[in-house]
C-alpha positions in Angstrom: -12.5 -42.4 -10.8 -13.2 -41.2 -14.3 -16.6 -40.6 -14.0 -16.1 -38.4 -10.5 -13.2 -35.9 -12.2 -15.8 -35.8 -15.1 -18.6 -34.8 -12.8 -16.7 -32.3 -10.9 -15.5 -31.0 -14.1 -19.3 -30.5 -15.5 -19.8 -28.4 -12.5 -16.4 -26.7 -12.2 -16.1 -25.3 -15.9 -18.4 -22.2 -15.6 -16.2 -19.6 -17.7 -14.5 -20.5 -20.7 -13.7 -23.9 -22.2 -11.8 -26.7 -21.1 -10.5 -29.9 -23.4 -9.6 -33.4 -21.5 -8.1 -35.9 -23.5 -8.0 -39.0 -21.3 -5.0 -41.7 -20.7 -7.1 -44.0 -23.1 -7.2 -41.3 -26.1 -10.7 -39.8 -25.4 -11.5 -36.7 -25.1 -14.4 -34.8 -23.2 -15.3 -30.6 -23.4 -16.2 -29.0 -20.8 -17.5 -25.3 -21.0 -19.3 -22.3 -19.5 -20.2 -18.4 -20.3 -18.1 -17.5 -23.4 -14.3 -17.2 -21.5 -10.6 -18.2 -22.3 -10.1 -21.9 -23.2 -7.2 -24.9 -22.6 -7.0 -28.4 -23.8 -5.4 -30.8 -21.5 -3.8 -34.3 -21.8 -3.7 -37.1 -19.1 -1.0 -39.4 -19.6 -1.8 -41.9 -16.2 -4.5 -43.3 -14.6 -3.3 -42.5 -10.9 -3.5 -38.9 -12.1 -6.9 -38.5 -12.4 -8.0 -40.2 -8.8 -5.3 -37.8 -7.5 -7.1 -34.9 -9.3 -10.8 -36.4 -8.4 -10.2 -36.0 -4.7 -7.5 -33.2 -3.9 -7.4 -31.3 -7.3 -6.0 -28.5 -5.5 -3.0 -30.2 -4.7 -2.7 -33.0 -7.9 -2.6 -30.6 -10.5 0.2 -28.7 -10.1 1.8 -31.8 -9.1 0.7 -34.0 -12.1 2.4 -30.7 -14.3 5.9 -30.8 -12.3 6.1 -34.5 -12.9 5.0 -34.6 -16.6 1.8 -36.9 -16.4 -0.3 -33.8 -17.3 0.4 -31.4 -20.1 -1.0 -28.5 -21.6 -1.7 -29.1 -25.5 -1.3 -26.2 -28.0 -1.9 -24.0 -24.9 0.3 -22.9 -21.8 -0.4 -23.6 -18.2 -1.2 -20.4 -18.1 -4.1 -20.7 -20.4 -4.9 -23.9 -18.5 -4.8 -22.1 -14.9 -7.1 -19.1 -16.4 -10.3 -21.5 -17.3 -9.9 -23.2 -13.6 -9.0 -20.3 -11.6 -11.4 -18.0 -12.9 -14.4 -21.1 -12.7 -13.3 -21.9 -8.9 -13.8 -17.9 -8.0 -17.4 -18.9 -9.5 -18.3 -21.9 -8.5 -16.5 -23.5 -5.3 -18.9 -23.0 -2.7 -21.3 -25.3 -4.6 -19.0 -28.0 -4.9 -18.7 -30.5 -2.2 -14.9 -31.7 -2.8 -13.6 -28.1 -3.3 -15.8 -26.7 0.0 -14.6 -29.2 2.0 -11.0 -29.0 0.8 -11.1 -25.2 1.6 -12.5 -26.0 5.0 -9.7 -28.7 6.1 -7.0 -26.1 4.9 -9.1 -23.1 7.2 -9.1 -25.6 10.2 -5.3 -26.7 9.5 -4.1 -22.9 9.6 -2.7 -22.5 12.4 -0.6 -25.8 12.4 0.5 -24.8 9.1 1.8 -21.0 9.8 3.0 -21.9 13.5 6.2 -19.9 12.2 8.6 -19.4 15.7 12.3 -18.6 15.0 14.0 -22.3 13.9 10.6 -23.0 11.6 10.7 -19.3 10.3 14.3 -19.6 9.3 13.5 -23.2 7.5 10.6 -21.6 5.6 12.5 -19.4 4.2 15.6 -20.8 2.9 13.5 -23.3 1.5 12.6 -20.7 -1.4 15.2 -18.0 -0.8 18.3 -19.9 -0.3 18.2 -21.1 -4.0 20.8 -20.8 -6.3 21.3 -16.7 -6.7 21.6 -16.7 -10.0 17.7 -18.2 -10.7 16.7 -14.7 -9.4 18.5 -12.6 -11.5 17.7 -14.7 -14.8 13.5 -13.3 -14.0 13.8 -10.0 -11.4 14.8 -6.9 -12.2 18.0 -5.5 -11.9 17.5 -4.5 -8.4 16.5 -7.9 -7.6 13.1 -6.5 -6.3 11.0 -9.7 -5.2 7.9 -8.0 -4.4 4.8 -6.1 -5.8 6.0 -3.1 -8.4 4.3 -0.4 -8.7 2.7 1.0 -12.1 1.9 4.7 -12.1 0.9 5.0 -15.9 0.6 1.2 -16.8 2.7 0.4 -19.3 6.4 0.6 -17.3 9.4 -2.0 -17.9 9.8 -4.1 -15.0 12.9 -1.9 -13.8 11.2 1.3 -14.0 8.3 0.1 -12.1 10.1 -1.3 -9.3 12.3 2.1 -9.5 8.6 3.4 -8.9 7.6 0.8 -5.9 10.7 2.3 -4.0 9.9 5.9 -4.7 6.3 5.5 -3.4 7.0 3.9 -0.4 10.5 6.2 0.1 7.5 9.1 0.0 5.8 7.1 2.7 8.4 7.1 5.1 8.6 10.3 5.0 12.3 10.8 4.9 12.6 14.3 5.7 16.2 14.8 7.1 19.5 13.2 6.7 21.1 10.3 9.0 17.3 9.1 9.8 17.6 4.9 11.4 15.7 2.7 9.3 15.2 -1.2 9.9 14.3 -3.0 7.1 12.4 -6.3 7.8 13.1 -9.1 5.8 15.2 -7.4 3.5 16.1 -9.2 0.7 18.4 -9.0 -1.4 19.0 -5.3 -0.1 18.1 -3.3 -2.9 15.8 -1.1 -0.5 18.0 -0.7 2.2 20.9 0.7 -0.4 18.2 2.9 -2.1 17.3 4.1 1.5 20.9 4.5 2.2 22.3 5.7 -1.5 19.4 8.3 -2.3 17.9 9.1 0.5 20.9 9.0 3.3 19.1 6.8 5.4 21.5 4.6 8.0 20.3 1.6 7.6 19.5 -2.2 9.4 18.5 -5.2 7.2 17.6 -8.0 8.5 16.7 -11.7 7.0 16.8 -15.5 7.3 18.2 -16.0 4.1 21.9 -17.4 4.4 22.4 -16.9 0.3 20.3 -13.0 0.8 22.5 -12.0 3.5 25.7 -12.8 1.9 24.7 -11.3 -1.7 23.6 -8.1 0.8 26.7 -7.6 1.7 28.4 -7.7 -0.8 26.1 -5.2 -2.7 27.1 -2.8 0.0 30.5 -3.0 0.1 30.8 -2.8 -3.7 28.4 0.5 -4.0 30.8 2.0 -0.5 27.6 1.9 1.6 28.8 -0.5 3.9 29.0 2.3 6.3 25.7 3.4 5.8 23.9 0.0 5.7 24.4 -3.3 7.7 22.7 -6.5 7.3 22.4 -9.1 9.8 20.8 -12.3 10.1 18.0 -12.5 12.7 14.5 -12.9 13.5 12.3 -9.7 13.8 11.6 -10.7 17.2 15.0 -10.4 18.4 15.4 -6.9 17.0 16.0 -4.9 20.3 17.2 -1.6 19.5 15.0 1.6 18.1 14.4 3.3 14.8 13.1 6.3 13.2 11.9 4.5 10.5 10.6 0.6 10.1 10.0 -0.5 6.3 8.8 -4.2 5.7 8.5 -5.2 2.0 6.8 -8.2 1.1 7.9 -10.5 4.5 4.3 -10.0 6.3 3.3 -12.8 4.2 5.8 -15.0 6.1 4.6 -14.2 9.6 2.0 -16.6 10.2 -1.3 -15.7 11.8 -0.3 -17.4 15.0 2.8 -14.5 14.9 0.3 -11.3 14.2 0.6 -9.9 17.4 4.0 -10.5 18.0 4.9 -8.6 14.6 2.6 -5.4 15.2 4.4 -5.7 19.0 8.2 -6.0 17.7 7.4 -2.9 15.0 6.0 -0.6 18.4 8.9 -1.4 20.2 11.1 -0.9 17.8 9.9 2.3 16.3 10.8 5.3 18.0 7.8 7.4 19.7 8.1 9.6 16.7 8.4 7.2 13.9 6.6 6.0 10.9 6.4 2.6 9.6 5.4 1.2 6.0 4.2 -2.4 5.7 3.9 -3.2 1.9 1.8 -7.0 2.1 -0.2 -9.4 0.0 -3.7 -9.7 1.2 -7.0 -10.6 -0.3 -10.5 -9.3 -0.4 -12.7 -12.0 -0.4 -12.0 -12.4 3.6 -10.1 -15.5 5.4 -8.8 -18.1 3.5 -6.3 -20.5 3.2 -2.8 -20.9 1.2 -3.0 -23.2 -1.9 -1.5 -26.8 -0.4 0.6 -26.8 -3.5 2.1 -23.5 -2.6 2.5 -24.6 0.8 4.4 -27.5 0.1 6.6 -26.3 -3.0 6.9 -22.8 -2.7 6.0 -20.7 0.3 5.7 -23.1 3.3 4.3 -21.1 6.6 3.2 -18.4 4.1 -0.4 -17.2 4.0 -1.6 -13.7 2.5 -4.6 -12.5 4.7 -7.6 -10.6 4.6 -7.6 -6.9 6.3 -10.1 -8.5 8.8 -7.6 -10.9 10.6 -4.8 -8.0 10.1 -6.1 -5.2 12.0 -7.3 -7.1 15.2 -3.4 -7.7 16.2 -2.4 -4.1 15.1 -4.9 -2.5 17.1 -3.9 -4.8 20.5 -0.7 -3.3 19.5 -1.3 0.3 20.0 -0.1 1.2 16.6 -1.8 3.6 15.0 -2.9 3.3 11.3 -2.0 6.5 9.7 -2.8 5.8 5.9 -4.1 2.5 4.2 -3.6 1.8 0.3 -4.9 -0.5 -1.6 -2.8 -1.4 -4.8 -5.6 -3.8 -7.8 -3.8 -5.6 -10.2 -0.1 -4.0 -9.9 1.2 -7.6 -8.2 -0.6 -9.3 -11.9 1.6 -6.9 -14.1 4.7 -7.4 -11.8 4.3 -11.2 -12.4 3.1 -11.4 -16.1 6.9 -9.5 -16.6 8.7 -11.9 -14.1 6.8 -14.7 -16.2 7.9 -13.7 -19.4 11.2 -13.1 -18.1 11.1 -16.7 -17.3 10.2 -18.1 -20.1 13.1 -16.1 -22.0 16.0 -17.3 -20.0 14.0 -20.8 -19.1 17.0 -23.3 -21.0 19.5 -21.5 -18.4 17.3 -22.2 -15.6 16.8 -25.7 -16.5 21.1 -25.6 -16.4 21.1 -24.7 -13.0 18.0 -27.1 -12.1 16.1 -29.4 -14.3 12.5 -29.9 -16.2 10.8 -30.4 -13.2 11.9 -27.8 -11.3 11.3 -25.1 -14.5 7.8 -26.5 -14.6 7.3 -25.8 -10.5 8.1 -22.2 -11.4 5.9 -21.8 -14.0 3.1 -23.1 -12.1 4.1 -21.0 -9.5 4.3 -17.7 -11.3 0.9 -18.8 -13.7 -0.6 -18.8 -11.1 0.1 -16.2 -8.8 -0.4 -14.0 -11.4 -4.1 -15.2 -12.2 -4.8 -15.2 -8.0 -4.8 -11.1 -8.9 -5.9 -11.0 -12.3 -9.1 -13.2 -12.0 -9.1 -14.1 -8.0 -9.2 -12.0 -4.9 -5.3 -11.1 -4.2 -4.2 -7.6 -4.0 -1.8 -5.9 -2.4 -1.8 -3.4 0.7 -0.1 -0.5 1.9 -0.1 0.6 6.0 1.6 3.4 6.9 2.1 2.9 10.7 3.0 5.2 13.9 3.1 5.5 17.6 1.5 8.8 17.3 -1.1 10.7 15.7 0.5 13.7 15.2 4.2 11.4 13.7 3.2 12.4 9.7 1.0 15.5 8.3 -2.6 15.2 8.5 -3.2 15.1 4.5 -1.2 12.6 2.4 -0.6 15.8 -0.3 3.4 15.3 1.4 3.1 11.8 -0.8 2.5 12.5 -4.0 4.5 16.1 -4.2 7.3 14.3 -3.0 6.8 11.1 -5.1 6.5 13.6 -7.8 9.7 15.6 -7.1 11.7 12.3 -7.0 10.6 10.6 -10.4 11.7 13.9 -11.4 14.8 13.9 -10.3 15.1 10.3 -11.6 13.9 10.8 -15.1 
């Protein structure tokens, strides 16, 4: 198997410079156009069959369990010379093209997300112990793309800035306005909604663990009269609103489940109302999620391209009233939640173990690399019924953006 990995190596490494040192004490370099570089050690021979056929899948598995380790580097480093060489070179690479095409055909299997698989999906990542969350997030508990107006924010202030822009959005001109909030979290938009805005608002979630800390959020800041949080599907949602906000759950849906989201947010928005759907997506067009993503982190999840996005909006006569695009914000948000990581890493392995600290770290490496050196971004739609539900120039965003972070400051 030794000589396959070292031949699909010779062809991977295109940018940078990659080290191997082999079970047996070898080494080999691999390298490319001048790039970052990472030195790697294989500790078992099962490893590098494992890598040889499905390397997609075996190396983030051969890092949780130890058998392959970073040296005098970070899996970081080691992710940024192999992501940034597959963006390069995987469509000439036979193993890697027809990996990508068995998890394209596999799709819809994979994100066929109704109500009882939805609600497994996600307490699989988001019923965790609480406290992991707070030990990497912000205060706020945001888990979702921040927003960076200058560049050079704290973590807190940029999510303080995520809420604003999209508070701007909604347009929340007048008191008392109904807002559902899909897949809510841990409820820090729905009480920013409710606390600074005087929104009424309806969160909803899967999340057993987010529900309950919700709650209790509410009730401690005296909101609980101005926000409820329940726990139910988005397709069960049966009542109207003035205002719909969904914050990083799109990802969740499924392509299978398009349709039936675009429908649920018509239904549910009033004939005069305005939606905001803040989503990973990608530019390079259809894809499929990492298998190791699937399986450890997000399973059901996919981020898609605009192109598979806007056939189910437009069946759903919803109207697309603004569309941002935000480049590299989601890669600043994670490089903080990384390092934040990192800091506070011997209290997460208290709560967990090694292995599980070394899942996260592969997780946040490289999900931060998919939108530094891959095609990941993150989109904006601004949604409505009508034509005429929000002004006809988006000046009412950014002069009341502005008036808020002044009023914050």
């Amino acid at each position: 198997m030794r000589p396959m990995l070292d031949r699909l190596l010779k062809r991977l490494i295109v940018l940078g410079e990659l080290d191997v040192i082999w079970p047996d004490g070898t080494a080999s370099h691999y390298a490319g156009e001048p790039g970052p570089s990472a030195t790697i050690a294989i500790h078992d021979e099962s490893v590098i069959r494992h890598l040889a056929y499905a390397p997609g899948m075996a190396i983030g598995e051969a890092y949780m369990e130890g058998t392959l380790t970073p040296v005098n580097c970070t899996i970081y480093d080691v992710l940024h010379v192999l992501l940034a060489s597959v963006e390069l070179a995987e469509r000439r690479i036979p193993v890697l093209r027809a990996q990508a095409m068995f998890n394209r055909i596999a799709r819809p299997l994979a994100q066929m997300n109704n109500a009882r698989n939805a609600r497994r999906n996600v307490a699989h990542h988001y019923d965790l112990n609480g406290r992991l969350y707070s030990l990497f997030l912000d205060r706020d508990r945001q888990y979702s793309c921040a927003y960076f107006p200058r560049g050079d924010e704290t973590i807190d202030e940029a999510q303080a800035a995520k809420k604003r822009h999209i508070a701007a959005k909604l347009l929340l001109d007048r008191p008392d306005l109904t807002v559902l909030d899909i897949g809510c979290g841990w409820g820090g938009m729905a009480l920013t909604l409710a606390r600074d805005y005087g929104a009424k608002v309806t969160g909803i979630t899967l999340s057993v663990e987010q529900l309950t800390e919700s709650r209790a959020r509410a009730q401690a800041e005296g909101l609980s009269d101005r926000v409820n949080f329940e726990l139910i599907d988005y397709r069960a949602v049966d009542r109207q609103f003035d205002r719909i906000v969904s914050v990083g759950m799109f990802e969740h849906v499924g392509l299978p489940n398009y349709q039936a989201y675009f429908e649920t947010v018509h239904r549910c928005l009033k004939p005069d109302g305005v939606a905001l759907v803040h989503a990973i997506g990608r530019f390079d067009g259809p894809a499929a999620t990492s298998p190791w993503l699937a399986k450890y982190i997000f399973p059901g999840g996919y981020s898609p391209a605009l192109s598979e996005v806007f056939g189910p909006l437009e069946r759903s006569r919803l109207r697309s009233t603004d569309i941002e695009i935000l480049r590299l914000h989601y890669a600043k948000t994670l490089n903080h939640w990384r390092r934040r990581f990192a800091a506070n890493r011997d209290t997460i392995a208290s709560l967990y173990d090694e292995r599980f600290c070394r899942m996260f770290e592969f997780y946040l490496a490289g999900s931060e690399l998919a939108f530094a050196v891959q095609d990941h971004m993150v989109f904006q739609l601004q949604l409505a019924r009508r034509q005429d539900a929000v002004p006809l120039t988006r000046d009412y965003m950014v002069d009341t953006e502005r008036v808020l972070a002044r009023q914050t400051a």
